[in-house]
N, C-alpha and C positions, 0 to 999 in steps of 0.2 A: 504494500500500500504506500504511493506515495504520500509525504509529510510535508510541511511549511510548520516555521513556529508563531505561535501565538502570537497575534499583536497585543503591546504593552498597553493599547488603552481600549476599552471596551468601545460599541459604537453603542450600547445603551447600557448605560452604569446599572440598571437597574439587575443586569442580567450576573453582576458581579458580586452588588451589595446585596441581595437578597436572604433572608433566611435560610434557603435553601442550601448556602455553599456552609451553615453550620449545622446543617443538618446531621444529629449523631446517630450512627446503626443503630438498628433496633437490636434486640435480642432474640434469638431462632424461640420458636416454641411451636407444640406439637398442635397442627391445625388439621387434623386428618378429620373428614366427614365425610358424607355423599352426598352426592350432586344434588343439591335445591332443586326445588319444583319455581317459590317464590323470587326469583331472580332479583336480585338490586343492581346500580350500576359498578360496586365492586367485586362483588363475586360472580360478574358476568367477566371483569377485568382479569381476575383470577384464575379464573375457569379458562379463558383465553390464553393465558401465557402459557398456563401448564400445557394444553392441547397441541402451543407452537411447538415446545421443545420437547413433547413427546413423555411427559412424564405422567403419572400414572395423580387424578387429584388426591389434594392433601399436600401438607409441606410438611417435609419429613424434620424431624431433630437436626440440625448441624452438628457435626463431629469437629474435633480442637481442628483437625485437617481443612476441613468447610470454612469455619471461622477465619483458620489463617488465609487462606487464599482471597475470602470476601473483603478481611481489612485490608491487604495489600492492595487490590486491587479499587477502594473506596479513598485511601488514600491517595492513592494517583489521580482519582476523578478531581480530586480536592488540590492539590498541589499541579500548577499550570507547567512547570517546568516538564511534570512524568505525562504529563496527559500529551502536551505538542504530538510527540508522534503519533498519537493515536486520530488525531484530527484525521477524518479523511480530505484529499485535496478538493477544492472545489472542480466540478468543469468547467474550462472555457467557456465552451459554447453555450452551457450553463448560466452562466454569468454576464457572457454577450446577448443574451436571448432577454433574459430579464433587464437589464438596460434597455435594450431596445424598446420593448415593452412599455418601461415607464415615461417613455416618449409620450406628447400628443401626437406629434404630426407622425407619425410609427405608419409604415403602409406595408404591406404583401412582399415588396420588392424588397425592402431593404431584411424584414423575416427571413424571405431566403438568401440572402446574402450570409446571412452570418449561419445557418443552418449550412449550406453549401459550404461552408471551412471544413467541413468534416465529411467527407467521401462516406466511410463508412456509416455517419448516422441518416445519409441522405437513404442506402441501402436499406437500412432496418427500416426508416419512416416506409418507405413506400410498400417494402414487404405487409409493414403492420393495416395499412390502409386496404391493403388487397387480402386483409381475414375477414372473418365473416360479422366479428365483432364493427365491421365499417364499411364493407364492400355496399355498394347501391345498386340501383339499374344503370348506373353509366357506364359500368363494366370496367374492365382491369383499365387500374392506376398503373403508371409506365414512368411517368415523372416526378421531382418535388413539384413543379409547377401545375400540373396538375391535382396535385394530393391540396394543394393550398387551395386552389379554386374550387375544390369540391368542399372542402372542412373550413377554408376558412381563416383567418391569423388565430385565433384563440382555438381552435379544435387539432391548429396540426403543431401549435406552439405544446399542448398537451403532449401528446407522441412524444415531442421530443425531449422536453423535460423529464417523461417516466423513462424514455429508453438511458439518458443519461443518468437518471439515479439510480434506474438499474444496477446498471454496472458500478457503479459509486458502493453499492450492497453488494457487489459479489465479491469476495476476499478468493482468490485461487491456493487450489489444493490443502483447503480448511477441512478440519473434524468435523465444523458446525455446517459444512454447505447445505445441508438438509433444515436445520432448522433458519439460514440465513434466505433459501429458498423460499417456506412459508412466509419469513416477515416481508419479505419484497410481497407476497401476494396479498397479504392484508395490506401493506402501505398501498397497493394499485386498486385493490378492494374497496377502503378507507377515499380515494382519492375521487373514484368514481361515486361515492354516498353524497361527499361534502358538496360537492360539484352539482349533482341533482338536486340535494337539500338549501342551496342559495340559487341567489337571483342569477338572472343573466349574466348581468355585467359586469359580477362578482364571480366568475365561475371557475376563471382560469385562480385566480386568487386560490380559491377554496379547493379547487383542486390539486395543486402544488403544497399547499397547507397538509392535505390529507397523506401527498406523499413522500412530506418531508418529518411528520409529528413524531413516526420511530426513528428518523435515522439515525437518535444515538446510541441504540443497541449495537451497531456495529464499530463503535467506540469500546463498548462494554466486550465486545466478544473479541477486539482486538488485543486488549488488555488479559483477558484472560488464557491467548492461548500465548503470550509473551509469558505471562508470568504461572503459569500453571507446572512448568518441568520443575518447578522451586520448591512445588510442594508432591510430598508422596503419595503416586497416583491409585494408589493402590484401596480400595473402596471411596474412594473419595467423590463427593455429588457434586460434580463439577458446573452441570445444568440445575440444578438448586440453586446456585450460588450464581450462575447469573439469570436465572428469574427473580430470583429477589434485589438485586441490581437493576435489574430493566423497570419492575413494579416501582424503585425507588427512585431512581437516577437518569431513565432512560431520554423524557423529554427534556429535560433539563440538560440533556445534554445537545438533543437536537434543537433546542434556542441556542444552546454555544457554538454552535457547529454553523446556524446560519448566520449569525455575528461574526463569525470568522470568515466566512467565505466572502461578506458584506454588502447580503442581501439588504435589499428596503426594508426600513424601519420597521412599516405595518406587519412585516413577516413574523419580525421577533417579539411585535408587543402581542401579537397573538398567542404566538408558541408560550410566549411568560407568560400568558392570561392561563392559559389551558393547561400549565404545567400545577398552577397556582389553584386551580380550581380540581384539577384531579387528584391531590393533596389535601385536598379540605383546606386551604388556604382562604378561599374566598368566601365573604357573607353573602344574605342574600342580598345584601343595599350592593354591595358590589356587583354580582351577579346581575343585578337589573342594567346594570351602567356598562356593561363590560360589552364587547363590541360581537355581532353577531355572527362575526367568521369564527371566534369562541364558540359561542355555542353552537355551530354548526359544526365544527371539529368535533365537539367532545359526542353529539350525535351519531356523525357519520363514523367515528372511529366506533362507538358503540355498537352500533348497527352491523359495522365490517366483523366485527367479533360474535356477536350473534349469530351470522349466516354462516360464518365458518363455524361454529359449537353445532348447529344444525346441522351443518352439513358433513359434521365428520361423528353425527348423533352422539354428542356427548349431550346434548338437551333434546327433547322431541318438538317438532314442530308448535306445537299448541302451545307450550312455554315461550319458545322464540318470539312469536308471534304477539304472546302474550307482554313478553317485554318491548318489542319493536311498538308497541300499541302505548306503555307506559314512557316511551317518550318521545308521547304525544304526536307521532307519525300514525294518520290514517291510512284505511284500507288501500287505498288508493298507491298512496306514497308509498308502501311497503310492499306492493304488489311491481312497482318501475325500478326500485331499489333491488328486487329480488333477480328481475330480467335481466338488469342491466350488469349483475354478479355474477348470474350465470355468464354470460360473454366477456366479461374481463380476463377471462382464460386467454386469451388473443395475447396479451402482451406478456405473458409468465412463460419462458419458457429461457 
């Protein structure tokens, strides 16, 4: 993975000074039970990570072996100097895209322009546009130029964002590619909920929100396979030990990650908002005030988690449903949310 180190001053202090960077570990305790019928929106959170990384529910004891690996690896989160490397790099094209972007006068041409730097992402765009998650009656896409006039600036600016943070999520010849695999499918899962669940105009916004909210488990899981030969692997719950890392640390780290990369402003007061509210951080006077790509995040992430417990029946339909309903998404909306998950299969692969 390539690295850059930390710039010395935050683009929003807030992301710095926060409660969160004293935040102390908790202490392991034995949380083993079955699967809820009554779903809430944490132990749908819960239920979700174990599912990603394959663990069986319930959080087992920590062993002094768990322990050590969890603080080592918590301290680094905390100390800017051990974390640097762990930053994944931003992409260019990444980066020239959303500039672009926050242009007014921004038009079709100049999108491809900076898209067209990259040979290979012009290849994948067009691949992705001719699946079925996109194809139309105008029949096979052949160009970017065509793929734009079909979709659009904001539907092929999409594409190309998730194919870039794809790969930004893939760590090569990893232990974890299987569970780094699931988390790309719920961040492209998440990205297409957020996307549906906001307005128009807000779409690409809420969309990139959706799939940038995890990316700092792969902070977390680069840290743990650096420092894991340190400790003896010998019964040791290595995937315990970064579920309860990601449940703690995980967004908090994808606001650092976009701070660093130095994304627009609105990107990281969200990600603080949503980091801060899925923490129990925020009242409800706050929550009233806090801005709508928040709560459209902590929905669609919700939602993304849901359809994946459903779908791989660790919950039965009538409970999912039952919580897609509690919040506050009608039949309707959960019925376009459902469609539209099914065909996000197109870009995971």
């Amino acid at each position: 993975m390539i690295s850059f180190p930390i710039r010395e001053k935050r683009r929003l202090t807030a992301l710095s000074d926060r409660n969160m960077l004293g935040r102390q570990p908790k202490a392991a305790k034995d949380m083993t039970k079955p699967v809820p019928t009554d779903l809430s929106k944490q132990n749908i959170s819960t239920l979700f990570t174990q599912e990603m990384l394959g663990l069986e529910p319930g959080e087992k004891e920590f062993s002094d072996k768990d322990e050590l690996l969890y603080h080592r690896i918590y301290s680094c989160i905390e100390e800017q100097s051990k974390l640097s490397e762990h930053i994944p790099s931003a992409p260019k094209v990444l980066m020239d895209l959303l500039n672009e972007l926050e242009k007014e006068d921004t038009d079709y041409r100049r999108i491809t322009n900076v898209i067209e730097a990259d040979a290979v992402l012009v290849g994948e765009i067009v691949h992705v546009v001719n699946t079925p998650a996109y194809l139309t009656r105008a029949g096979e896409v052949t160009s970017l130029d065509k793929a734009v006039a079909l979709l659009g600036i904001n539907g092929i600016s999409k594409i190309a964002t998730a194919i870039l943070l794809r790969n930004v999520a893939n760590i090569e010849n990893c232990r974890y590619s299987a569970q780094l695999k699931k988390l790309w499918t719920f961040c492209l899962q998440s990205a297409h909920c957020c996307q549906i669940l906001g307005d128009q105009d807000s779409s690409f916004k809420n969309y990139l929100l959706g799939l940038m909210h995890e990316i700092g488990c792969v902070s977390i899981i680069s840290l743990v396979i650096k420092h894991i030969p340190d400790v003896e692997s010998e019964n040791l719950q290595d995937l315990q030990v970064i579920r309860r890392l990601m449940q703690e640390r995980a967004v908090w780290l994808s606001s650092l990650i976009a701070g660093e990369w130095g994304m627009p402003e609105q990107y990281l007061l969200v990600l603080n908002e949503f980091d801060r509210l899925k923490h129990g951080q925020m009242d409800s006077d706050e929550y009233e005030y806090c801005s709508d790509s928040t709560k459209i995040l902590e929905t669609g992430s919700l939602a993304a988690q849901c359809y994946n417990l459903m779908e791989a029946k660790t919950i039965d339909k009538e409970t999912g449903i039952a919580f897609l309903h509690s919040l506050r998404l009608d039949s309707k909306q959960i019925d376009k949310l459902v469609t539209r998950l099914d065909l996000a299969q197109a870009l995971v692969s």
